[in-house]
mmCIF entry with sequence, helices, sheets and N, C-alpha, C, O atoms, coordinates in Angstrom:
data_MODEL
# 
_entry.id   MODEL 
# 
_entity.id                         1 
_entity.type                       polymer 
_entity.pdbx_number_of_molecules   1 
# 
_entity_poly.entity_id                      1 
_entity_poly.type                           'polypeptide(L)' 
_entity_poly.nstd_linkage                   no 
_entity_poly.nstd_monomer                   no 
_entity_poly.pdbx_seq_one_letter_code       
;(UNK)(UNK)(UNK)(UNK)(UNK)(UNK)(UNK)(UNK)(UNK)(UNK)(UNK)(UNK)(UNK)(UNK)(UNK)(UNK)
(UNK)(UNK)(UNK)(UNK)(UNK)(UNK)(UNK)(UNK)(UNK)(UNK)(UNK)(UNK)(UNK)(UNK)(UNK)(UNK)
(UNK)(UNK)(UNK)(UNK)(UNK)(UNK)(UNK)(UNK)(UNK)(UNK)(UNK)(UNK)(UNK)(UNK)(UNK)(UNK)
(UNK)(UNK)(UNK)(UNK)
;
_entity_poly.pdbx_seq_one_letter_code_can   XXXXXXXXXXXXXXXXXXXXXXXXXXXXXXXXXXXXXXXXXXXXXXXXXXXX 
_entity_poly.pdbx_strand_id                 A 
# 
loop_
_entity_poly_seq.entity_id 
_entity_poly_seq.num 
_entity_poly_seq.mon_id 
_entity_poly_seq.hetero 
1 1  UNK n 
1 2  UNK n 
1 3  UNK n 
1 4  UNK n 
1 5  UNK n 
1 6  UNK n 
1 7  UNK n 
1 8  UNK n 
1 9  UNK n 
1 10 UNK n 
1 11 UNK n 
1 12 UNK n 
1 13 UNK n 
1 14 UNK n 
1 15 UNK n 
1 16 UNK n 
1 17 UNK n 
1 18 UNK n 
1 19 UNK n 
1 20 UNK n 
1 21 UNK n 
1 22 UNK n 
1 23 UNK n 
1 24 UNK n 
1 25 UNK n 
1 26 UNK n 
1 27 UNK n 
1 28 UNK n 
1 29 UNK n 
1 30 UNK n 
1 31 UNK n 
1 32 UNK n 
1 33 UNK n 
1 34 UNK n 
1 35 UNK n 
1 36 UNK n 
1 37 UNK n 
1 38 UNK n 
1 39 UNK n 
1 40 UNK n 
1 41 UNK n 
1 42 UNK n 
1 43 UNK n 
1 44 UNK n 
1 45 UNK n 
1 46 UNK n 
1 47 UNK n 
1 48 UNK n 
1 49 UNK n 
1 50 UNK n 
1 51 UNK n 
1 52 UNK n 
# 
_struct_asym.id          A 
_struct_asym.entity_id   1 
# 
loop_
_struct_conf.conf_type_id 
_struct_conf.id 
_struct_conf.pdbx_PDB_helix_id 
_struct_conf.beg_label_comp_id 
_struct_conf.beg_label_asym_id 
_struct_conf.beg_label_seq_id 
_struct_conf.pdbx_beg_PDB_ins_code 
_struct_conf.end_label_comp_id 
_struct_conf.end_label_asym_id 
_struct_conf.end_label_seq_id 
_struct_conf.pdbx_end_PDB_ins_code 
_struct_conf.beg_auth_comp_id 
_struct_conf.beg_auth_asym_id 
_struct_conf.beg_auth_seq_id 
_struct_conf.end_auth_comp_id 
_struct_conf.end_auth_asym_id 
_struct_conf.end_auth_seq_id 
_struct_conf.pdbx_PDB_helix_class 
_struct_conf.details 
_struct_conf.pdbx_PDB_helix_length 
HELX_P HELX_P1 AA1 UNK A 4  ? UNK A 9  ? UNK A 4  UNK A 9  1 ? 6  
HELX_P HELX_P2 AA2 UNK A 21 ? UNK A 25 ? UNK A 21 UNK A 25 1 ? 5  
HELX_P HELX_P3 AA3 UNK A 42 ? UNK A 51 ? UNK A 42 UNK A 51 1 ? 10 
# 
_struct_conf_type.id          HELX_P 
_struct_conf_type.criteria    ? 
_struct_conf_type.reference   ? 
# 
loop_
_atom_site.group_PDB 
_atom_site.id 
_atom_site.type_symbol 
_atom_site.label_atom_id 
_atom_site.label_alt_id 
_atom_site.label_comp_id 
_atom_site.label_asym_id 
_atom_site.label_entity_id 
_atom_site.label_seq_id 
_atom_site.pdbx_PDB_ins_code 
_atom_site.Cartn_x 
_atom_site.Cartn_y 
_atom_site.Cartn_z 
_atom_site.occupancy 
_atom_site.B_iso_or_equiv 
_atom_site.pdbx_formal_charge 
_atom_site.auth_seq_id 
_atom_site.auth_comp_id 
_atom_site.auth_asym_id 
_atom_site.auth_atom_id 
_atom_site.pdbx_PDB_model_num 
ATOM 1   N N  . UNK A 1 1  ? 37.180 144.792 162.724 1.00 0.00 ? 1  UNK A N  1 
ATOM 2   C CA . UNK A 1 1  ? 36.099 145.531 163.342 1.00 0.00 ? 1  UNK A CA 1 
ATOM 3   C C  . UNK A 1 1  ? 35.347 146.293 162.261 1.00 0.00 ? 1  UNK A C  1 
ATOM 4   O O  . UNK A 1 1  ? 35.969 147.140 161.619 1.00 0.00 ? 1  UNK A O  1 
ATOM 5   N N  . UNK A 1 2  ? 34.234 146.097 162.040 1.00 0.00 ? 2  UNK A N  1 
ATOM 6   C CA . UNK A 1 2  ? 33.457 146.867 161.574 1.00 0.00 ? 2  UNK A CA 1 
ATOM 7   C C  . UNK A 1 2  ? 32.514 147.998 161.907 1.00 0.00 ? 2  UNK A C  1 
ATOM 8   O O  . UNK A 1 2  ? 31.691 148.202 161.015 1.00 0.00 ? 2  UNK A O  1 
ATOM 9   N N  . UNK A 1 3  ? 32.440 148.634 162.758 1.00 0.00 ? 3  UNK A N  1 
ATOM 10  C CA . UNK A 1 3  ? 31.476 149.511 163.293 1.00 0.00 ? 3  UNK A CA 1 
ATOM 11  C C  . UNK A 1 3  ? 32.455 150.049 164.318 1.00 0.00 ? 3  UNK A C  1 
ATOM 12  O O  . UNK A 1 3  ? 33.225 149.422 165.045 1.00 0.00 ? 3  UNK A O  1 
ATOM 13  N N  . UNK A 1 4  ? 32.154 151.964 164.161 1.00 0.00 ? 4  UNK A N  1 
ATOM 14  C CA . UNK A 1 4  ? 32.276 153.056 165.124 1.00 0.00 ? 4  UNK A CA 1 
ATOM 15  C C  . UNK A 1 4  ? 32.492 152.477 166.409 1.00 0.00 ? 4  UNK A C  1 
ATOM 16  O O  . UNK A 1 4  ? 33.583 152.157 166.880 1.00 0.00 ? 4  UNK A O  1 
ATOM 17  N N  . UNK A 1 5  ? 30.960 152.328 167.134 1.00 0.00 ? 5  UNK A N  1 
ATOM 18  C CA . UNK A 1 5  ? 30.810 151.779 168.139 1.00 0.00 ? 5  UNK A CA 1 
ATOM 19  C C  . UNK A 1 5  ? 31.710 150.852 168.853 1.00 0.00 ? 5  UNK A C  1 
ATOM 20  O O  . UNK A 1 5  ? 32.011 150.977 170.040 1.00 0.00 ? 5  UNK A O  1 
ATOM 21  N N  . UNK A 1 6  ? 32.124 149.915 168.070 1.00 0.00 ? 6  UNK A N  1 
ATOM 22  C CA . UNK A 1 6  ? 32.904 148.536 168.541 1.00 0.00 ? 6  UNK A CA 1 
ATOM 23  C C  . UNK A 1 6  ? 34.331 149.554 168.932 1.00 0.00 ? 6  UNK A C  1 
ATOM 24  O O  . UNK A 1 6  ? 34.536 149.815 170.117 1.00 0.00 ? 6  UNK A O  1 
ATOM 25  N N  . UNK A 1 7  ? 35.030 149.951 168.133 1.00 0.00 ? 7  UNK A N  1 
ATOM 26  C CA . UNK A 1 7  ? 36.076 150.496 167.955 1.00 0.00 ? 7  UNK A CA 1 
ATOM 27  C C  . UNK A 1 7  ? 36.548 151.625 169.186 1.00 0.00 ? 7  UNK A C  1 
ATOM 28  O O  . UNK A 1 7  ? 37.684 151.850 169.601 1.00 0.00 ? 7  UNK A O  1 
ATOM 29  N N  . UNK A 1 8  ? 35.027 152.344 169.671 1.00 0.00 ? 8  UNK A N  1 
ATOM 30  C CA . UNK A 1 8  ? 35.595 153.523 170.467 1.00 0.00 ? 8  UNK A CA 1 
ATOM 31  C C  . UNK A 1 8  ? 35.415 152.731 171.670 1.00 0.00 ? 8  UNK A C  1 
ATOM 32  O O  . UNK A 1 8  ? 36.120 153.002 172.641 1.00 0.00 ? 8  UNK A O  1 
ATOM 33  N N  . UNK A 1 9  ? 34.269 151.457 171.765 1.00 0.00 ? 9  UNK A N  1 
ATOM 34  C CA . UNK A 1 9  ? 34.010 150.984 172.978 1.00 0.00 ? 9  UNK A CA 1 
ATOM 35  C C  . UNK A 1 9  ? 35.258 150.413 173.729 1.00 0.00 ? 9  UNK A C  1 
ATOM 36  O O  . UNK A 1 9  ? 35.541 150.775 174.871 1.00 0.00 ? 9  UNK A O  1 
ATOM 37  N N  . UNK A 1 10 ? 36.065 149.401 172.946 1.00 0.00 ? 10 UNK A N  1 
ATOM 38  C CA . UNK A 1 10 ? 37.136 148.605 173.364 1.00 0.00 ? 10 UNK A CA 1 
ATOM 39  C C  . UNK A 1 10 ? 38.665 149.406 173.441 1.00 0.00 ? 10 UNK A C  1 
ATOM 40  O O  . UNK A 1 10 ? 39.743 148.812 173.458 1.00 0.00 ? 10 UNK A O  1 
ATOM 41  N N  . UNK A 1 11 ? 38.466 151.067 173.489 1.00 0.00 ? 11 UNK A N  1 
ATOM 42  C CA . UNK A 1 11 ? 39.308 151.975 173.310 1.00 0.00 ? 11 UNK A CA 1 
ATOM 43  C C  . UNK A 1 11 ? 40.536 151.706 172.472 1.00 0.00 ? 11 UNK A C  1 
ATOM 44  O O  . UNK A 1 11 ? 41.711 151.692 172.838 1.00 0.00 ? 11 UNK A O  1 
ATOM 45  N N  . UNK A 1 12 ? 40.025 151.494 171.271 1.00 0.00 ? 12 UNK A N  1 
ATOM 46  C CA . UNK A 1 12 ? 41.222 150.862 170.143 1.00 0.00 ? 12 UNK A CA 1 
ATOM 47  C C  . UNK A 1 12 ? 40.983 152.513 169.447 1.00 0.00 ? 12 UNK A C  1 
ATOM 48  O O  . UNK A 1 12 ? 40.119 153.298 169.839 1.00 0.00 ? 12 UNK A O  1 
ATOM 49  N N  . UNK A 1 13 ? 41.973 152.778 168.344 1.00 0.00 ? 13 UNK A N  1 
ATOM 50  C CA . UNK A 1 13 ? 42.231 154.300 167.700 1.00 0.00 ? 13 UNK A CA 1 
ATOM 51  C C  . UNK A 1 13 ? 41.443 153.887 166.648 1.00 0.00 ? 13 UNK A C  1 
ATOM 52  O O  . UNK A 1 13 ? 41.198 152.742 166.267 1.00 0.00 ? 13 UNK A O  1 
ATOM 53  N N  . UNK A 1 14 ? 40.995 155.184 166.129 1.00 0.00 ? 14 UNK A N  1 
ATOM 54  C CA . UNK A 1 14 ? 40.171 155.696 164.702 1.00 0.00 ? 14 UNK A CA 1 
ATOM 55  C C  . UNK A 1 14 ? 40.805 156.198 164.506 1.00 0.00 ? 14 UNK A C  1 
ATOM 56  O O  . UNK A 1 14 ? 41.632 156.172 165.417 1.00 0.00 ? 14 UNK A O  1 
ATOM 57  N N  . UNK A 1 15 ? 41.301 157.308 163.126 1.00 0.00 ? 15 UNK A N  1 
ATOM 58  C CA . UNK A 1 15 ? 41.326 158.227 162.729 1.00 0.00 ? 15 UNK A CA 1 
ATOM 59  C C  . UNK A 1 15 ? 41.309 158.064 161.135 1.00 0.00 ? 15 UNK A C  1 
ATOM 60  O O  . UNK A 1 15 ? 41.805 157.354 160.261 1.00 0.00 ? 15 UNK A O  1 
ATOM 61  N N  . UNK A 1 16 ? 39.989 159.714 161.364 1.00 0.00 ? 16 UNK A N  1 
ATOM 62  C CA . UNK A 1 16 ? 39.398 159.321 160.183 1.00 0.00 ? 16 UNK A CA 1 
ATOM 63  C C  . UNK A 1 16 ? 39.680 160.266 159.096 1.00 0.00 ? 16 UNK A C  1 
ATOM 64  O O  . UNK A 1 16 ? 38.877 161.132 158.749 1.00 0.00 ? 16 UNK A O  1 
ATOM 65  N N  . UNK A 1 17 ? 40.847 160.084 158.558 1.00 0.00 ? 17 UNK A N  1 
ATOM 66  C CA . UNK A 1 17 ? 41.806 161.499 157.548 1.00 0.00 ? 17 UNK A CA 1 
ATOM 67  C C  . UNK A 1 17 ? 40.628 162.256 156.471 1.00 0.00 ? 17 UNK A C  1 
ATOM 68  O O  . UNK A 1 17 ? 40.883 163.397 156.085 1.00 0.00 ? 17 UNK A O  1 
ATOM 69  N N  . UNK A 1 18 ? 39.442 161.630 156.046 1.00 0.00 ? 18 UNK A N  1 
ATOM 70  C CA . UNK A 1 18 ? 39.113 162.366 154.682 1.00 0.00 ? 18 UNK A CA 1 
ATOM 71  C C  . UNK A 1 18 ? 38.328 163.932 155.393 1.00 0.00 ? 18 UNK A C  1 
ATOM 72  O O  . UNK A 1 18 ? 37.903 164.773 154.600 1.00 0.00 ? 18 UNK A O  1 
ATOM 73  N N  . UNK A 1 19 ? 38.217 164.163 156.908 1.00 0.00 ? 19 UNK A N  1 
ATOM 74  C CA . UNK A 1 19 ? 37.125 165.162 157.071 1.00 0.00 ? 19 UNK A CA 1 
ATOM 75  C C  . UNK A 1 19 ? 35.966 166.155 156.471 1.00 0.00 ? 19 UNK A C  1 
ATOM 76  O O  . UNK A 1 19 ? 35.784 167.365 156.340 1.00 0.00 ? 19 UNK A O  1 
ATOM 77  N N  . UNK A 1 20 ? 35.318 164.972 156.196 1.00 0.00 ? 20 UNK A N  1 
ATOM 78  C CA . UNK A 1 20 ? 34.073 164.904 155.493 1.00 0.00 ? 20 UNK A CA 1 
ATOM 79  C C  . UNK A 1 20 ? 33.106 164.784 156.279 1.00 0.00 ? 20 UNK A C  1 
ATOM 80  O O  . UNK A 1 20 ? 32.140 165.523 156.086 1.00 0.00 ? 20 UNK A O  1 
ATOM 81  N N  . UNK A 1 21 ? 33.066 163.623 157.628 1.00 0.00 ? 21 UNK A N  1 
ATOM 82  C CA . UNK A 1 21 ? 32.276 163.425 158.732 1.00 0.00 ? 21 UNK A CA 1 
ATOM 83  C C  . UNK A 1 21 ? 30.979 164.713 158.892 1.00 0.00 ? 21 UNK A C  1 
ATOM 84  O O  . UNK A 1 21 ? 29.801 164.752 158.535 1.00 0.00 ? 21 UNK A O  1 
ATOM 85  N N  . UNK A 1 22 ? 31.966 165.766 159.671 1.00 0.00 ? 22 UNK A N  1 
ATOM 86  C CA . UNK A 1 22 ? 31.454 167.019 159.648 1.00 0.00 ? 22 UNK A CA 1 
ATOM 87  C C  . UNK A 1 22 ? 30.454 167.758 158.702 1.00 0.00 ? 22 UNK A C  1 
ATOM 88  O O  . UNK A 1 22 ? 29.283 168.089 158.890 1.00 0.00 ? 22 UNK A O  1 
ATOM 89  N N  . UNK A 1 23 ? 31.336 167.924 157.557 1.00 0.00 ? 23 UNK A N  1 
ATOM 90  C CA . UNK A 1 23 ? 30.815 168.750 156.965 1.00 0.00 ? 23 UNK A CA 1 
ATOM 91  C C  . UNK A 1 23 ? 29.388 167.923 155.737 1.00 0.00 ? 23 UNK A C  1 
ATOM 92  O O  . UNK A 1 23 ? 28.726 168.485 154.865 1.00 0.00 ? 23 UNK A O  1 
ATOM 93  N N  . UNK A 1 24 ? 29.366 166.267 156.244 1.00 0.00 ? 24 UNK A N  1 
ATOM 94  C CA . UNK A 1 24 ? 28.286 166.016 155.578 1.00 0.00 ? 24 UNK A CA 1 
ATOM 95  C C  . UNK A 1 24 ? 27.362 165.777 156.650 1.00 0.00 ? 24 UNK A C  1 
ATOM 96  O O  . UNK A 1 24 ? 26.265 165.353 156.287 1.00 0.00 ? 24 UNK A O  1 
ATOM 97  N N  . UNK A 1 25 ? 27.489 165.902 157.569 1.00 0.00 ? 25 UNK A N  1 
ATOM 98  C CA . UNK A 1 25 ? 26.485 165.596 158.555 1.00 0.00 ? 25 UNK A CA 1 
ATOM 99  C C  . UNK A 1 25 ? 25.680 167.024 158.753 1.00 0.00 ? 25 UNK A C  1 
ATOM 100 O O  . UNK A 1 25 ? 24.461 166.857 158.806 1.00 0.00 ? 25 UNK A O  1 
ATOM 101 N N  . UNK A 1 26 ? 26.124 168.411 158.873 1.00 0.00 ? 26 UNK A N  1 
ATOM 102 C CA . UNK A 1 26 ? 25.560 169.601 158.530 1.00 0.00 ? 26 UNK A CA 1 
ATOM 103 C C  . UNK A 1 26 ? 25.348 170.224 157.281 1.00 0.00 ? 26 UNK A C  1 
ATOM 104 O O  . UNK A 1 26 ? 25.197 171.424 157.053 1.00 0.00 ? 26 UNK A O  1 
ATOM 105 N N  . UNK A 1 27 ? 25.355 169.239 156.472 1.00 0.00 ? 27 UNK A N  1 
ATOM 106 C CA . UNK A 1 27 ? 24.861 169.919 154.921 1.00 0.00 ? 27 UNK A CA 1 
ATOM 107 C C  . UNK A 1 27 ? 23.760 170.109 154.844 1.00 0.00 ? 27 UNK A C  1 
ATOM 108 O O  . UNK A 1 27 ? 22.982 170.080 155.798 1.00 0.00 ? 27 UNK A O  1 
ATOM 109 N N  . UNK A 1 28 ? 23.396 170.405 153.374 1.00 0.00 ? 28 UNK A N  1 
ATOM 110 C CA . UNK A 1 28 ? 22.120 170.317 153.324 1.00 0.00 ? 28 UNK A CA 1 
ATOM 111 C C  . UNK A 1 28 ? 21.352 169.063 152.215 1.00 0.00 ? 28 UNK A C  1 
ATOM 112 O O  . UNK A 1 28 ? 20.224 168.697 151.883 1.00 0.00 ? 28 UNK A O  1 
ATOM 113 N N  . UNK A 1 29 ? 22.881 168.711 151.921 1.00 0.00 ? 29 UNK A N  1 
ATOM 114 C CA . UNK A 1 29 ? 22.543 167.826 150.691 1.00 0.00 ? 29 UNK A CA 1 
ATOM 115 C C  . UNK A 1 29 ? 21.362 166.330 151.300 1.00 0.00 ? 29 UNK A C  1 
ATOM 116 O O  . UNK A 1 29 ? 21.156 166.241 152.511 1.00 0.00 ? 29 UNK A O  1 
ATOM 117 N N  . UNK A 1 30 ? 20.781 165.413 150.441 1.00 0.00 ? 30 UNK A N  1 
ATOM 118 C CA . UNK A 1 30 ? 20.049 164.513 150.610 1.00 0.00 ? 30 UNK A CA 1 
ATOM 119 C C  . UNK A 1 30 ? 21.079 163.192 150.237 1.00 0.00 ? 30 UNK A C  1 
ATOM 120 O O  . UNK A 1 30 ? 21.090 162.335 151.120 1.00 0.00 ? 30 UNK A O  1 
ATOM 121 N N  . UNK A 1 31 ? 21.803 162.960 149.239 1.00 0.00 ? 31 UNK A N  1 
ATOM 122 C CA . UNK A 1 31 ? 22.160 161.741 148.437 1.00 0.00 ? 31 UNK A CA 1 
ATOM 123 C C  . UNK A 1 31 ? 23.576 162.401 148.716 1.00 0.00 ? 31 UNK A C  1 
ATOM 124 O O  . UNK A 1 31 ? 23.926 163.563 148.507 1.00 0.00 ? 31 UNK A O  1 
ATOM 125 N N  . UNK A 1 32 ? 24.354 161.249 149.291 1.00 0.00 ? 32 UNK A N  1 
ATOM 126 C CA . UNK A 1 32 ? 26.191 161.200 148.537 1.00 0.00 ? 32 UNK A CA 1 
ATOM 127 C C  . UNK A 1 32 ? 26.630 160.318 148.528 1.00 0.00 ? 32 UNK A C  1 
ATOM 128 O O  . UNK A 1 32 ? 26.510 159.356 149.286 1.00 0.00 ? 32 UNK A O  1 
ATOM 129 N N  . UNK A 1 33 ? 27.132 160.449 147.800 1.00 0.00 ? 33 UNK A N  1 
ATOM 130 C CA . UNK A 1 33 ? 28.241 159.042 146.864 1.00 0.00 ? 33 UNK A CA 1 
ATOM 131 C C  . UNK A 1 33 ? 28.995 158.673 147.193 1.00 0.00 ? 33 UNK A C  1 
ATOM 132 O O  . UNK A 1 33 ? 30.005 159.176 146.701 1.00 0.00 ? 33 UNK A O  1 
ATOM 133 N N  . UNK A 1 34 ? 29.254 157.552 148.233 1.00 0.00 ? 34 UNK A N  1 
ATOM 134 C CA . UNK A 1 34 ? 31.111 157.653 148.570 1.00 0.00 ? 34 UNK A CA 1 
ATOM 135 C C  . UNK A 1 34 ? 31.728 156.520 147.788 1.00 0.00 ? 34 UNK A C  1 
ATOM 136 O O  . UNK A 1 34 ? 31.311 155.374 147.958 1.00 0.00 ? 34 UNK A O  1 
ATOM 137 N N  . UNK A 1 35 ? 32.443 156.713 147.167 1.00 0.00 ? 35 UNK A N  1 
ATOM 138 C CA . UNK A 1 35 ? 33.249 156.404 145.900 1.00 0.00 ? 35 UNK A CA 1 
ATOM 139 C C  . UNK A 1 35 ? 34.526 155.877 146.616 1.00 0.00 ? 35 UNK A C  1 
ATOM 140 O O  . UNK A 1 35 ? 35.374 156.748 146.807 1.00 0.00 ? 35 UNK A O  1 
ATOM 141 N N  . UNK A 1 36 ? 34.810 154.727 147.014 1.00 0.00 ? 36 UNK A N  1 
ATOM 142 C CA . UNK A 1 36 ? 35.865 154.289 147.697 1.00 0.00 ? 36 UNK A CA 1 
ATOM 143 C C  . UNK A 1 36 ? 36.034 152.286 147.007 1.00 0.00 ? 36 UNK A C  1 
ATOM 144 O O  . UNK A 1 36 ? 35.132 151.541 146.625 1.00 0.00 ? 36 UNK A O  1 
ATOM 145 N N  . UNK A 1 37 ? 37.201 152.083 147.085 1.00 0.00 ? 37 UNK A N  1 
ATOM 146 C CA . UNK A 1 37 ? 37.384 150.769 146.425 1.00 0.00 ? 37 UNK A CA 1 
ATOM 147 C C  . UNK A 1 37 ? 36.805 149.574 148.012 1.00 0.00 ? 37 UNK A C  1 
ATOM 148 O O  . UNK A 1 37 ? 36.795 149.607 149.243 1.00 0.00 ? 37 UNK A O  1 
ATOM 149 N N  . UNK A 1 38 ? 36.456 148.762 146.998 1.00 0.00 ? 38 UNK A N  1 
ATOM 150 C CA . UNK A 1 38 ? 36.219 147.708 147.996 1.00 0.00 ? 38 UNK A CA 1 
ATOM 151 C C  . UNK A 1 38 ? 37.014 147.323 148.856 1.00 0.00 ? 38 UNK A C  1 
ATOM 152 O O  . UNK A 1 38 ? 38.238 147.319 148.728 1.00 0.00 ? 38 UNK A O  1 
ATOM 153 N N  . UNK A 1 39 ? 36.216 146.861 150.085 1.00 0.00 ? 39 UNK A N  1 
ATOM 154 C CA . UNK A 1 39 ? 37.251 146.920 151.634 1.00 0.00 ? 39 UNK A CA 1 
ATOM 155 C C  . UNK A 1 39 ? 38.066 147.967 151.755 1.00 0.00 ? 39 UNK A C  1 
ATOM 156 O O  . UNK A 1 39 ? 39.282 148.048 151.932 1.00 0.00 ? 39 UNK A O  1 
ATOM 157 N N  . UNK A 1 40 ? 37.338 148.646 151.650 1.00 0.00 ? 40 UNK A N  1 
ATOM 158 C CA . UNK A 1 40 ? 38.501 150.210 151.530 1.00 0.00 ? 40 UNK A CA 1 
ATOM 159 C C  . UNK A 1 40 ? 37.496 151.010 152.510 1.00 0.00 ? 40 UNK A C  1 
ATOM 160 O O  . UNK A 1 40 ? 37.267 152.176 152.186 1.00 0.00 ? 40 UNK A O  1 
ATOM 161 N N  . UNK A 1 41 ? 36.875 150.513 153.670 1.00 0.00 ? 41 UNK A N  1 
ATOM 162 C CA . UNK A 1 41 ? 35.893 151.363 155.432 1.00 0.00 ? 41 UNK A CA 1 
ATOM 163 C C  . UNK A 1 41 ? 34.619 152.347 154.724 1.00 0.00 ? 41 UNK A C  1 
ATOM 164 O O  . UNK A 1 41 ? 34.359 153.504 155.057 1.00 0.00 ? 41 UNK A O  1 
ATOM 165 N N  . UNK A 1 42 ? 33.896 151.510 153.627 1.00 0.00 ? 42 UNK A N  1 
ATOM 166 C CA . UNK A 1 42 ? 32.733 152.177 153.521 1.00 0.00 ? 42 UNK A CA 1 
ATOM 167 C C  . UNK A 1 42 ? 31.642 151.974 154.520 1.00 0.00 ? 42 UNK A C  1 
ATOM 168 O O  . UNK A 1 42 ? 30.791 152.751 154.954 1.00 0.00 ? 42 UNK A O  1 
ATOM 169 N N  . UNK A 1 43 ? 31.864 150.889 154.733 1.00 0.00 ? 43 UNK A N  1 
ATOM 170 C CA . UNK A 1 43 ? 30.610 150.207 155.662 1.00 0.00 ? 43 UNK A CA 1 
ATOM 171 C C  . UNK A 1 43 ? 31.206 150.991 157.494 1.00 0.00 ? 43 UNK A C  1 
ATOM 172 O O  . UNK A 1 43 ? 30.440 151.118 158.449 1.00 0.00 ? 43 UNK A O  1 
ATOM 173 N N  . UNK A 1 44 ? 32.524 151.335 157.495 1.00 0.00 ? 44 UNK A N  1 
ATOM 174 C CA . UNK A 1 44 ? 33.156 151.562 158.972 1.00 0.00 ? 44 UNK A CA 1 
ATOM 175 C C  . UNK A 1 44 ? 32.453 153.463 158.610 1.00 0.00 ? 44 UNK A C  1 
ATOM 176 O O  . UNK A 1 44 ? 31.938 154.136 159.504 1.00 0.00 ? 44 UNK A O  1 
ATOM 177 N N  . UNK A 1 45 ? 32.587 153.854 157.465 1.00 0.00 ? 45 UNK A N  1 
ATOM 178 C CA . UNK A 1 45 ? 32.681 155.239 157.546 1.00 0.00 ? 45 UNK A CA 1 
ATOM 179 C C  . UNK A 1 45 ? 30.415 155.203 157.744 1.00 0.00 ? 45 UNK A C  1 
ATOM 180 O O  . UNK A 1 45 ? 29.623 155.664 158.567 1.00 0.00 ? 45 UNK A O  1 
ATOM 181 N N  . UNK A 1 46 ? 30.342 154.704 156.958 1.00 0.00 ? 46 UNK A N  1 
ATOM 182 C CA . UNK A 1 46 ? 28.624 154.805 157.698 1.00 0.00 ? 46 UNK A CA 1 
ATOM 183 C C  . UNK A 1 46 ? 28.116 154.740 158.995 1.00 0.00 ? 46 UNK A C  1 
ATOM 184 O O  . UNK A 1 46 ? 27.195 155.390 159.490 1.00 0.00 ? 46 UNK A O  1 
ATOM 185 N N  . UNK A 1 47 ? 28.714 154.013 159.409 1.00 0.00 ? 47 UNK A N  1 
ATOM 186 C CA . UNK A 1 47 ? 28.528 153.414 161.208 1.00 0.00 ? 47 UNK A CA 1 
ATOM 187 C C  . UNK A 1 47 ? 29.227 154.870 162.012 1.00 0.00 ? 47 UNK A C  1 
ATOM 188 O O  . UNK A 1 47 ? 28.828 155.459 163.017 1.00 0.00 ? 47 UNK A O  1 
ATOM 189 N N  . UNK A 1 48 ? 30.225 155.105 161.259 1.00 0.00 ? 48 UNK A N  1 
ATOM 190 C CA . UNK A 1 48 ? 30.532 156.274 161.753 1.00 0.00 ? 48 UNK A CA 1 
ATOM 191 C C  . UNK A 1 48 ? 29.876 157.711 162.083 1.00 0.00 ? 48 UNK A C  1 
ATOM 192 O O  . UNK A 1 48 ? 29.991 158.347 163.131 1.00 0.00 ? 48 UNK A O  1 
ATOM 193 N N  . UNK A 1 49 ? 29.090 158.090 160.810 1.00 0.00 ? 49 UNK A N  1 
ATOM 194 C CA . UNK A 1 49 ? 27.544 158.859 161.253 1.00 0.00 ? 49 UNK A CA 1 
ATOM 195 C C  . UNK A 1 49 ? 27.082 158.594 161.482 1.00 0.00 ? 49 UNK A C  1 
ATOM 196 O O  . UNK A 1 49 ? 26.379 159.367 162.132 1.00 0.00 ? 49 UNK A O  1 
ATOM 197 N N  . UNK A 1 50 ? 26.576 157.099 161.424 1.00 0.00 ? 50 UNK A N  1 
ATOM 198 C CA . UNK A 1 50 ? 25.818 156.892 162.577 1.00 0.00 ? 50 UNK A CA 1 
ATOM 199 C C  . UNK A 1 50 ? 25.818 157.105 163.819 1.00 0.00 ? 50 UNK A C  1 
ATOM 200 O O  . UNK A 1 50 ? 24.826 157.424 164.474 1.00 0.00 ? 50 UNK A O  1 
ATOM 201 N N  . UNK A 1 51 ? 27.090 156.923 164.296 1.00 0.00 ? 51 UNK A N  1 
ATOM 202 C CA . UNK A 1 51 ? 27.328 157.257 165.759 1.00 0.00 ? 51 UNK A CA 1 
ATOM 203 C C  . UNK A 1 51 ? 26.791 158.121 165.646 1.00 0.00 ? 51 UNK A C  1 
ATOM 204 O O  . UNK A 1 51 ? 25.607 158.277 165.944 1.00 0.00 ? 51 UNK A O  1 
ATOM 205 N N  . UNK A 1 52 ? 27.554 158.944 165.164 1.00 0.00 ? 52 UNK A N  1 
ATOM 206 C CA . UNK A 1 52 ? 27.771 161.056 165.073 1.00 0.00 ? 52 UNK A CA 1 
ATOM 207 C C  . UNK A 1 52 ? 26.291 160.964 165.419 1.00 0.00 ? 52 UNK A C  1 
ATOM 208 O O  . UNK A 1 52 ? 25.624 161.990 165.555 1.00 0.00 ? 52 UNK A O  1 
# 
């Protein structure tokens, strides 16, 4: 599964340990970096603010 959406729709579990979600979605910053190894839920953690 790739995407938020899919995941909460078909009531399968998330949990998303780095809690960052939050506190980048009320920043004030413009640009961040997420620095994570390949296939390692960069593309799942975007979809994820997106939801948000």
């Amino acid at each position: 599964m790739q995407t938020f959406s899919e995941i909460r729709t078909n009531d399968n579990l998330y949990i998303d340990k780095t809690a960052y979600i939050y506190r980048m979605a009320n920043s004030d910053g413009k640009y961040f970096f997420l620095s994570r190894p390949r296939r390692f839920g960069k593309s799942l953690l975007v979809s994820t603010l997106q939801s948000y």
